[in-house]
C-alpha positions in Angstrom: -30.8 -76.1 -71.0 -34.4 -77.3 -71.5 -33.3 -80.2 -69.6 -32.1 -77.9 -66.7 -35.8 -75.7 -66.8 -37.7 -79.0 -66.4 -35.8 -80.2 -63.5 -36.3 -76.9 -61.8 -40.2 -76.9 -62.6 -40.1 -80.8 -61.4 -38.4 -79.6 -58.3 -41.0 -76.5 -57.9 -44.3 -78.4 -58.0 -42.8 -81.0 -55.5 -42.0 -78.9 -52.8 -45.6 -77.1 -53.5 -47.3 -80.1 -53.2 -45.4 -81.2 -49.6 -46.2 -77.6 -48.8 -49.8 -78.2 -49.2 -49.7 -81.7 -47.4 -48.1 -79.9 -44.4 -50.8 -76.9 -44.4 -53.4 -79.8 -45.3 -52.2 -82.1 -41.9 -51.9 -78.7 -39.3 -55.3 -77.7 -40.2 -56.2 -81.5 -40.0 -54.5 -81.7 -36.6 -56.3 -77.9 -35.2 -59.6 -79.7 -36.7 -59.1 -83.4 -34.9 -58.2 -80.7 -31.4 -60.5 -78.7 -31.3 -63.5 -81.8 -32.0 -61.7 -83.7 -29.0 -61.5 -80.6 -27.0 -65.6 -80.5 -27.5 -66.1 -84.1 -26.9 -64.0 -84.1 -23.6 -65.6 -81.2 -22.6 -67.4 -83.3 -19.4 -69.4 -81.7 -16.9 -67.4 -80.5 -13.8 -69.7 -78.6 -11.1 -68.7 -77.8 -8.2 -71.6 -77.5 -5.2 -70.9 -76.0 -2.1 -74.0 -74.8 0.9 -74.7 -73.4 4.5 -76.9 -73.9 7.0 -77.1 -71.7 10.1 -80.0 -73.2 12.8 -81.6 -73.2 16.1 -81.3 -76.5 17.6 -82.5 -77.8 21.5 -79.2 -79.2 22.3 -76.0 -78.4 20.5 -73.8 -81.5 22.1 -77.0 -83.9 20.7 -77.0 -82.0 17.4 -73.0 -82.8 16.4 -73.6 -86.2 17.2 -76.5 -86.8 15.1 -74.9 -84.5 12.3 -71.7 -86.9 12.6 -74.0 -90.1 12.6 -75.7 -88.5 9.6 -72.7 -88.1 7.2 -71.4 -91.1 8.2 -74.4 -92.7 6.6 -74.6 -90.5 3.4 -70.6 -91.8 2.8 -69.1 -88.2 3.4 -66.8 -87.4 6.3 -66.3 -84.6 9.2 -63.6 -82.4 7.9 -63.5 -79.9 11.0 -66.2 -79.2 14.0 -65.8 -76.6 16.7 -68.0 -76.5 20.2 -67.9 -73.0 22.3 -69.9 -71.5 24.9 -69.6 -67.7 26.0 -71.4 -66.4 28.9 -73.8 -64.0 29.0 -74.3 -63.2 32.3 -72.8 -64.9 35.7 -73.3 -63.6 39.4 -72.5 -65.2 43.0 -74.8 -65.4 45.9 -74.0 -66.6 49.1 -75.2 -70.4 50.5 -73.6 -70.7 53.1 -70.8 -69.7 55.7 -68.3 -71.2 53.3 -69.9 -71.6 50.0 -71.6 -69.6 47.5 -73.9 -70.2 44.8 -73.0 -69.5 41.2 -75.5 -68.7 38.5 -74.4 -68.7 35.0 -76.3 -67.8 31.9 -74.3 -68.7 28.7 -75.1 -69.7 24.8 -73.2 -72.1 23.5 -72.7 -72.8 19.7 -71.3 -75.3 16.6 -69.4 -75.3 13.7 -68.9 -78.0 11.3 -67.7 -78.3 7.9 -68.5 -81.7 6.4 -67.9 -83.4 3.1 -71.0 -85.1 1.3 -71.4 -87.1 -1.9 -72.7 -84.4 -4.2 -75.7 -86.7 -5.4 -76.6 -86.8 -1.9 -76.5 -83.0 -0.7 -79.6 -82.3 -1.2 -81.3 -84.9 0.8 -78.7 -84.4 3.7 -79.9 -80.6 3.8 -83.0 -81.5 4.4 -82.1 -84.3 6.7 -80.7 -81.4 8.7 -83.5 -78.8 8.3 -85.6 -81.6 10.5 -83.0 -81.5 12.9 -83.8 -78.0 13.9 -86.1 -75.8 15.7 -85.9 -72.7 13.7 -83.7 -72.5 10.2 -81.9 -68.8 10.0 -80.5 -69.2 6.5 -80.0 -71.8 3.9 -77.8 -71.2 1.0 -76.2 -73.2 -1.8 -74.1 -72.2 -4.6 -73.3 -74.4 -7.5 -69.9 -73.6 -9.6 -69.4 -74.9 -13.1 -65.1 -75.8 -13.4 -65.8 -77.9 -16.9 -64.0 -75.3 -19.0 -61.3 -74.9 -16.5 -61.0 -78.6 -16.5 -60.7 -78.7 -19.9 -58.2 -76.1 -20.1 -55.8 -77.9 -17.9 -56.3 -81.1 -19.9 -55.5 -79.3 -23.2 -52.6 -77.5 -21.2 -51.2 -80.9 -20.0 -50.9 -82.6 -23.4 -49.3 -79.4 -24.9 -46.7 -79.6 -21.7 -46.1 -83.9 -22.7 -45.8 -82.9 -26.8 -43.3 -80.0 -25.8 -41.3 -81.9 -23.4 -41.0 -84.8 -26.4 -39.9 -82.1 -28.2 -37.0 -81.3 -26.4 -36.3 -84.9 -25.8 -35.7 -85.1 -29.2 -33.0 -82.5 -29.7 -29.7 -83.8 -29.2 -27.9 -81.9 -27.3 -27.0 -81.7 -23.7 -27.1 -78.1 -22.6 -28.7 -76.8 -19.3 -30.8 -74.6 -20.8 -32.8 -77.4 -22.2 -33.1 -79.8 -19.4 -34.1 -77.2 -17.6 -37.1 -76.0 -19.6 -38.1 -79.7 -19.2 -37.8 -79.8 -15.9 -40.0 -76.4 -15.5 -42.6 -77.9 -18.1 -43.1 -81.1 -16.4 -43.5 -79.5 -13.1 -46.3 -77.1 -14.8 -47.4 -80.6 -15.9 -47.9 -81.8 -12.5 -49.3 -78.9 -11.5 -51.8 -79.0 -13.8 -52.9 -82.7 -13.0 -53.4 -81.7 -9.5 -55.6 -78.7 -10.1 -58.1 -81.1 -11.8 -57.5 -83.7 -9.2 -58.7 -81.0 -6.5 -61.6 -80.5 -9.3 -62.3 -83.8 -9.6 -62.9 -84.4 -6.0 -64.6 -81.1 -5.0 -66.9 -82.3 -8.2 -67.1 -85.7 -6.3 -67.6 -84.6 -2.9 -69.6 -81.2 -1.8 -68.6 -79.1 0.7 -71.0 -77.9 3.5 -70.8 -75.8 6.7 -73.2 -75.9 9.3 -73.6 -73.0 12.2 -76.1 -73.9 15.1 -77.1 -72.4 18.6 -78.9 -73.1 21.0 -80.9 -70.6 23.7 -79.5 -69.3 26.4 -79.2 -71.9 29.3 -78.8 -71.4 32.9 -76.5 -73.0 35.2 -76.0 -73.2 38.7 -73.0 -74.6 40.6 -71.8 -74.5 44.5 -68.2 -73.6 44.7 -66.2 -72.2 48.0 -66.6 -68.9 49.1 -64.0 -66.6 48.1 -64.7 -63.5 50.1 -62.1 -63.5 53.0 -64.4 -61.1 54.7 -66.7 -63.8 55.7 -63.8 -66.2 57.0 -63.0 -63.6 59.7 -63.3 -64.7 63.6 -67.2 -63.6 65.3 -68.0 -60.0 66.8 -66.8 -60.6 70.4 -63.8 -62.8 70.0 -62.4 -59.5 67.6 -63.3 -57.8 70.2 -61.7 -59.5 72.9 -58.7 -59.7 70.8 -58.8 -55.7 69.4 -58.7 -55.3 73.6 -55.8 -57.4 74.3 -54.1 -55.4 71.2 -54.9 -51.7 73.0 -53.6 -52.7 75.6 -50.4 -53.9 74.2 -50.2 -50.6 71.7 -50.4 -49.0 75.2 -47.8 -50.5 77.0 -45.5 -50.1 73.9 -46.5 -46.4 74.0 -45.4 -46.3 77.5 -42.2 -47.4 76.9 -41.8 -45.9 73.8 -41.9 -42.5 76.2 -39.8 -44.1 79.0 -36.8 -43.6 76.5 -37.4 -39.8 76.2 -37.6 -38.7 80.2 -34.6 -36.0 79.8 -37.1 -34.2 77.1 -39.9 -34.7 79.2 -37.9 -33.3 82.8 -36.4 -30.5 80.3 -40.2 -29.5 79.3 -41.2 -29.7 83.0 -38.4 -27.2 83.7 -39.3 -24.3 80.4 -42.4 -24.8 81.3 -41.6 -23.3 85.0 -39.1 -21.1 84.2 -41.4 -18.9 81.9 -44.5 -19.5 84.2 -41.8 -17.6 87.3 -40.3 -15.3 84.5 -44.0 -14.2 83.8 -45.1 -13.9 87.3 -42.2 -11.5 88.2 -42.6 -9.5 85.3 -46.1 -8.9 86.4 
């Protein structure tokens, strides 16, 4: 019987102690985390401006801006050219032709991609390019905890997926908890790729104008009026037409001579009727 308590109590303080080993490693393990988690915890700041500017020539402008970020090692990622008039009106220049006078503004757009090291000197490497600067604006967002996150996220999704690896059995529910995980897993990766290269390069948008500009252009008349034959030549030929509207009239009344005898003849008759009655 003694024998019997003392293997029990042997039994008792072993599991205790494994107990304690296992508590003793998670909290190791949550301690180890959470001091990598701090040490990873890298600086991820995302910088993004605008410019909006007066410039003398907004054709010039692009391609300086393009020859620009070409030299800083960042890229064009969309540009837009458009010109909407303000004002246009025709004048006449000659029998056939007119004049066209066109007052219009014409303005950019272009987004560009810089190093981020560099943004600051390409802002003011635009700000020489222009006449007058409207606004100037850049906003700097910190993504190093979001970063992090998805780091910590991404090793949680590899540890659970060798999880399931290690159960053996073949049902679908499984594989397809791994396949969900290791597309979260993906997922994950990319967001901090996108991170990593907003971090890397900076994104900038640049509005510029120029003043209104004036242009005039000869193009063909369009007013029919004008292409109309001279006064006496119409009226030689508005002539020959009366007299051919009056010949058609003519004949026109040829075809009706039994109403014309049958008026003759009421008109008579009541003129005598009349006379008699009289």
């Amino acid at each position: 019987m003694k024998r019997c308590l003392f293997c029990i109590a042997i039994v008792i303080v072993m599991f205790g102690c494994n107990s304690e080993k296992k508590e003793y490693a998670a909290t190791s393990e949550a301690i180890m985390a959470d001091s990598t988690a701090q040490e990873s915890l890298a600086t991820k700041i995302i910088k993004t401006a605008d410019m909006r500017f007066r410039v003398k020539d907004v054709q010039q402008t692009k391609e300086k801006l393009s020859s620009a970020i070409k030299a800083q090692g960042g890229t064009v990622v969309e540009f837009s050219i458009q010109s909407s008039i303000q004002e246009s009106d025709k004048v006449k220049y000659s029998i056939d032709s007119l004049k066209e006078i066109t007052s219009y503004r014409k303005e950019g757009v272009l987004i560009a991609k810089v190093p981020s090291e560099k943004l600051d000197d390409f802002t003011n490497t635009v700000a020489r390019m222009a006449v007058f600067v409207d606004h100037q604006a850049m906003k700097m967002d910190d993504q190093s905890i979001a970063y992090l996150a998805n780091q910590l996220k991404a090793q949680n999704r590899v540890d659970a997926v060798k999880q399931i690896n290690k159960v053996s059995t073949k049902k679908n529910a499984n594989v397809e908890s791994s396949l969900y995980i290791k597309d979260d897993y993906v997922d994950k990766k990319i967001e901090n790729m996108n991170i990593d290269d907003k971090v890397k390069f900076s994104t900038i948008t640049l509005n510029f104008y120029q003043d209104n500009t004036v242009n005039t252009l000869i193009v063909g008349n369009d007013n029919l009026y004008d292409y109309r034959p001279g006064f006496f030549q119409r009226l030689g030929l508005n002539i020959v037409d009366g007299w051919t509207i009056f010949k058609e009239l003519v004949l026109g009344l040829s075809k009706l001579w039994m109403l014309i005898i049958l008026g003759f003849a009421m008109f008579f008759g009541i003129r005598t009727y009349i006379r008699r009655s009289k």
